[in-house]
N, C-alpha and C positions, 0 to 999 in steps of 0.2 A: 310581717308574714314570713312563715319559712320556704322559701322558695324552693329546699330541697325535697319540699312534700308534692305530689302530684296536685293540682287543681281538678276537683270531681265533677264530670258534667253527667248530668243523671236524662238520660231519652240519647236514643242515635239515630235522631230525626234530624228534617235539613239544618232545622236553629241551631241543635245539641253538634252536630257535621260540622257548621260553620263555626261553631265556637272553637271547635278543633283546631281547625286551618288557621284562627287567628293566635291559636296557642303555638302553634308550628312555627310560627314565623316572630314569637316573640323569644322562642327556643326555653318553653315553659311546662315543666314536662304534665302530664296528664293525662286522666283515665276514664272511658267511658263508659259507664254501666246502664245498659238496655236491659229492660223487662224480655221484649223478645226473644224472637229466635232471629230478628234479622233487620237491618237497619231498615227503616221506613213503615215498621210494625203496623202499624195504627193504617198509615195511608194505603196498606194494602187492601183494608175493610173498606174502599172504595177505589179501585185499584180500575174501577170503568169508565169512574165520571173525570171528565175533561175538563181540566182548570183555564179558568176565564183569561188568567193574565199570563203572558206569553213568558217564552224562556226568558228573555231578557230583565225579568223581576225575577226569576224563578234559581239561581242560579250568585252564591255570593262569589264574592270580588277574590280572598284571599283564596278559597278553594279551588276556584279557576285558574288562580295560577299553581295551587300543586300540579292542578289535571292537565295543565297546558304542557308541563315538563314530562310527559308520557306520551304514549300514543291514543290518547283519545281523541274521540272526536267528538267535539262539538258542535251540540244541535243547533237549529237555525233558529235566531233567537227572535226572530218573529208567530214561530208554529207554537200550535195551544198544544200544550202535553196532556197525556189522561194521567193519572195516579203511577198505572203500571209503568208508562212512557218516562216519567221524574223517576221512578227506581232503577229503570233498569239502567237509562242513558246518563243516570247525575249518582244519584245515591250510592248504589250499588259499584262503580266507579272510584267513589271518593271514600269508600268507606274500605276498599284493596288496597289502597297506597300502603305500604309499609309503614308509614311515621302513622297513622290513622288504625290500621289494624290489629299492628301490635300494641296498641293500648284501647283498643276497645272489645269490651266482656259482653254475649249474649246471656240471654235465662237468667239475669242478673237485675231483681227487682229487690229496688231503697224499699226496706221496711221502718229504717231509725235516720235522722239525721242529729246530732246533738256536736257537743263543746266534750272533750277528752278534760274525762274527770270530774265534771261540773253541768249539774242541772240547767235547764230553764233559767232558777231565779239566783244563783248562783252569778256575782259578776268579779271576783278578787282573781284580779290577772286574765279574766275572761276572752280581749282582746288576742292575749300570746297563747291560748290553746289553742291547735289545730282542731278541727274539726275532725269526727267521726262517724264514717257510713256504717252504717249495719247492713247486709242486703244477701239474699239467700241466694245461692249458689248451687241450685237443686235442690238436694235432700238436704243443703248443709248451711247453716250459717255462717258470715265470713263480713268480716269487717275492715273496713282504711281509711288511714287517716290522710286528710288533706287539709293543703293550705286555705283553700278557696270551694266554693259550691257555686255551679251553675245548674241551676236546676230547668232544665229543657224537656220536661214528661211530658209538656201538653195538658188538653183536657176531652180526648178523645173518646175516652172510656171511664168517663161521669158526665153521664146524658142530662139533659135537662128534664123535668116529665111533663106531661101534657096537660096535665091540674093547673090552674090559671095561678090557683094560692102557693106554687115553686115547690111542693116533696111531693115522693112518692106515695101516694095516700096508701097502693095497692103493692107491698112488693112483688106478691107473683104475677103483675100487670106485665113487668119489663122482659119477660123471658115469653109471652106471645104477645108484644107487638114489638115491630123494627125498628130500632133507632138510631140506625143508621140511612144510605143511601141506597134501597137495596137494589140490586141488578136482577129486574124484570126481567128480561130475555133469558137469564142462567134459570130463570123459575119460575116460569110462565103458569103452570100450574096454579102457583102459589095465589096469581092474579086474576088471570084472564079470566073474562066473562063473571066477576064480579066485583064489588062495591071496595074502592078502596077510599078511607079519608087519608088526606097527608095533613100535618098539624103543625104550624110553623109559617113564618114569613120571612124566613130569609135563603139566601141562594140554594143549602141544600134540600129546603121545599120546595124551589123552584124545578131543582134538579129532578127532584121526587117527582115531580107534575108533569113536565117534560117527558120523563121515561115511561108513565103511562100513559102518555096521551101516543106514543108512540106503538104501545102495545093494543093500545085501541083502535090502530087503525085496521091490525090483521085480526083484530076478535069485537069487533064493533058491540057488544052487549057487556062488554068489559066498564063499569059506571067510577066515575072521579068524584069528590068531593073535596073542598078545602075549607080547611078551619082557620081561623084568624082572631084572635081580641082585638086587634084594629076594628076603628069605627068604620072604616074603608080598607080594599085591598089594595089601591091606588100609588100608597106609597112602597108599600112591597115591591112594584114594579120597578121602582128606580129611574135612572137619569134617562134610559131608551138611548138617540142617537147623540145625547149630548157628554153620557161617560167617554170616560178618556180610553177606556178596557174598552173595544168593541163588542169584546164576547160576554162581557157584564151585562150591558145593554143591553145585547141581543137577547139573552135569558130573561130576563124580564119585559120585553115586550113580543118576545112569543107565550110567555105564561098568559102576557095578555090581550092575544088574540084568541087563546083556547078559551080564558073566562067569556068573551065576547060574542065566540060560537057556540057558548053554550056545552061545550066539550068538558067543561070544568066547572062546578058547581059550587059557589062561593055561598061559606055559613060563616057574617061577620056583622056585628061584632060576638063572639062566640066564647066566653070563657068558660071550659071543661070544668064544671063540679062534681061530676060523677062520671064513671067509666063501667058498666055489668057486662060480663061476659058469660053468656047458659052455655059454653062449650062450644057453640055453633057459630051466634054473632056477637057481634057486640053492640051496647046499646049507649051513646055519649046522650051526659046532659048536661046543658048550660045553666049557669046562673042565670040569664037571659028566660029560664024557662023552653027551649028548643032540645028537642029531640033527636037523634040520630043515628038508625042502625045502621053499622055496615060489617062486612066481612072480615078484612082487613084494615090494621091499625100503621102507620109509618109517622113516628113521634120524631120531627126535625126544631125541636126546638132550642136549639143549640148546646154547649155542655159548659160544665163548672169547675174550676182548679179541686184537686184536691190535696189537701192540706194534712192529712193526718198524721202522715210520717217525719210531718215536721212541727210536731209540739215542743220539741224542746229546742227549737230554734226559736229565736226571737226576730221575728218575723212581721211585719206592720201591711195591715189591708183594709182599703177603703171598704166601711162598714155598707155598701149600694154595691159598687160595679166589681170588689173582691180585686182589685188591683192595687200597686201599692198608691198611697194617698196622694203624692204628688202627679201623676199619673192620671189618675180618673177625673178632674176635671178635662180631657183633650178629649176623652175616648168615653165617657156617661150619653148613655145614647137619650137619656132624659134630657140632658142639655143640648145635643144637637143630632143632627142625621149624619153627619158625614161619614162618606168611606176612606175617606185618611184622614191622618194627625199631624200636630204640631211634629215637627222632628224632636227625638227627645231618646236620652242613652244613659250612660250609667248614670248619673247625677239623679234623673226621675224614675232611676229602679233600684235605688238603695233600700233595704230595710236595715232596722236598728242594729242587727248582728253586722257585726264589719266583715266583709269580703264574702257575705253569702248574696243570690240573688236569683230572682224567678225571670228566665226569658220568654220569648218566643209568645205564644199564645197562650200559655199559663199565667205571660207577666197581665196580660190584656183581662184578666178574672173571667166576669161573666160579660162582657162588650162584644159584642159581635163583629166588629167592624176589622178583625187583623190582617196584614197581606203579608205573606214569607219574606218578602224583602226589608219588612221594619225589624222583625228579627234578626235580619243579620246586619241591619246596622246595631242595634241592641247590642247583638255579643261584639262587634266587632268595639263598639265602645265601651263596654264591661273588661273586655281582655287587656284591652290600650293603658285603663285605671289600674287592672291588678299588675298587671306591667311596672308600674311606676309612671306609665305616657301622661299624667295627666293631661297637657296641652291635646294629644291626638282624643285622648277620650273626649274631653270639652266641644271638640270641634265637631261635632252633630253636624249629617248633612243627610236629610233624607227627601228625596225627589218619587211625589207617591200620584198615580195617575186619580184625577178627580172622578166622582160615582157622577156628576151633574146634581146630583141632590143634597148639596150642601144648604142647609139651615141651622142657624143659631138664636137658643134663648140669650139671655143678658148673660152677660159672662163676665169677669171681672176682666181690665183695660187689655191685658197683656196676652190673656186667652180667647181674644174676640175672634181673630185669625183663625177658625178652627182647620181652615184646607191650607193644602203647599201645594204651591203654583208649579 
């Protein structure tokens, strides 16, 4: 690898931040190219909701110490942050440092990734070509070459849809209903005093369920409903007081005291095959045969890497969970429930192109289960290997707080372990 070439990390989110800080400190030089206009892009479109697991998961190792050699102050790494709180008090911080700012590019969205001079199927000398970005720069196209790709975009902004069969049967479905977490109280209007479904069973429908059960208390004719393909809502609830996250638990066992009171209006098992909207409501139908008008639509059912700008990388993804193949037997939520993984770092995120690699919540495909701190041990062992560290890359060690709803199918000997203690 030529090591005079920058290493390109693509997103200047926390994973894409942390990958930085491990590049600092291998003295590896490096360039960060954000879509945005500002590091933490994506988590500002939820910039209200309050993350379950405290600073002290929230927060990598090597970036703490650039921020420690300044005047920062660091948060108490027991308080839960909201979205805004991670920007302003971590991200925003570590993304001023000089070694971090002067090589990171905003309004800078990867259109190409490929191999300098050589397609896809092209492999003669394939190894010793750097790599090269394509990625517009405003009005302008603008390209560089690098040794290495970390590719840190997320999947933020390719939503899941709310069809049980996984596309968008309806394009112009996605542009009137939310698919995100929206902030009722910024748009009460938008809400109150009518029918909203939230669609999804994982935290950010919890999240969803929670913020209107909350706007329903000062406009009580404000109506909830929850959709689910679960045969029950039961396990959407999660571990209660037995997760290790206490704010994990707690969000699912106040979703299920609103189901309980009747405040939230559970339609399961529910798979969406149709969606009509006359301009006014909209009318969901199930394969189940169930009917469902409501006013408002809030589709949480989580999102998918996307992959396009990388065809001419050779690239390997489990054909199920879209992560790479060694990978997706830890994290297939067909094979087990857990909300953590096996520890696992570069070795189970290689794809067949050498020195390129998908982090953070991108590496995870379509698995629901990711926490920011597996990410940063991720890059922190991706940068150790591009390093030359093999020994430090090898040496995985990821300590992940248990959901209490660990269950496993058969799994082969080695992959039984699906939680770390």
């Amino acid at each position: 690898m030529n090591q005079q070439l920058p290493v390109i990390i693509i997103g200047a989110g926390p994973v894409g931040l942390a990958a930085a800080a491990h590049l600092v400190e291998y003295k590896i030089p490096f360039k960060i190219l954000e879509k945005g206009e500002s590091v933490g892009s994506n988590i500002l479109e939820w910039r209200h909701v309050q993350l379950f697991s405290p600073w002290e998961y929230n927060i990598d190792q090597a970036a703490l110490q650039l921020l420690q050699k300044t005047d920062w102050q660091q948060p108490d790494i027991h308080k839960l942050p909201t979205g805004k709180d991670f920007i302003e008090e971590y991200l925003l911080p570590l993304s001023r440092l000089g070694v971090i700012h002067d090589n990171l590019q905003y309004n800078a969205e990867v259109i190409h990734v490929t191999k300098n001079g050589a397609d896809k199927l092209k492999s003669d000398k394939r190894n010793e070509r750097p790599f090269v970005v394509h990625y517009k720069n405003g009005s302008s196209l603008e390209k560089i070459k690098a040794s290495a790709i970390i590719d840190a975009s997320g999947s933020w902004q390719n939503p899941n849809p709310p069809y049980a069969d996984g596309v968008w049967l309806n394009n112009s479905l996605r542009d009137l209903v939310h698919t995100n977490i929206p902030n009722v109280y910024q748009q009460p209007e938008v809400f109150k005093e009518r029918h909203t479904v939230v669609i999804g069973a994982g935290h950010s429908a919890l999240n969803s369920l929670m913020n209107l059960a909350e706007l329903k208390e000062a406009y009580p004719a404000t109506k909830i409903s929850w959709v689910l393909r679960k045969e029950s809502a039961l396990s959407a609830f999660g571990g209660g007081a037995q997760d290790q996250l206490e704010a994990r638990g707690a969000l699912g066992t106040s979703v299920h005291k609103l189901v309980q009171q009747g405040i939230v209006e559970v339609f399961t098992p529910f798979h969406v095959e149709d969606i009509h909207n006359d301009g006014i409501r909209f009318v969901l139908t199930s394969s189940e045969g169930t009917k469902l008008s409501v006013d408002e639509i809030i589709v949480n059912t989580g999102s998918r890497p996307n992959f396009d700008f990388l065809r001419e990388v050779r690239y390997e993804i489990d054909p199920v969970v879209e992560s790479t193949p060694t990978l997706a037997p830890l994290i297939d939520p067909n094979l087990h429930s857990c909300g953590t993984v096996r520890p696992h770092g570069e070795e189970e995120l290689r794809h067949p192109e050498a020195n390129f690699y998908t982090a953070g919540v991108k590496s995870y495909g379509r698995a629901p289960t990711f926490l920011m701190t597996t990410g940063y041990e991720q890059v922190r062992s991706i940068v150790a290997y591009i390093a030359g560290d093999v020994q430090a890359a090898k040496q995985v060690k990821l300590k992940l707080p248990e959901t209490g709803v660990c269950k496993t199918t058969i799994l082969p000997q080695k992959q039984q372990d699906c939680c770390v203690n």
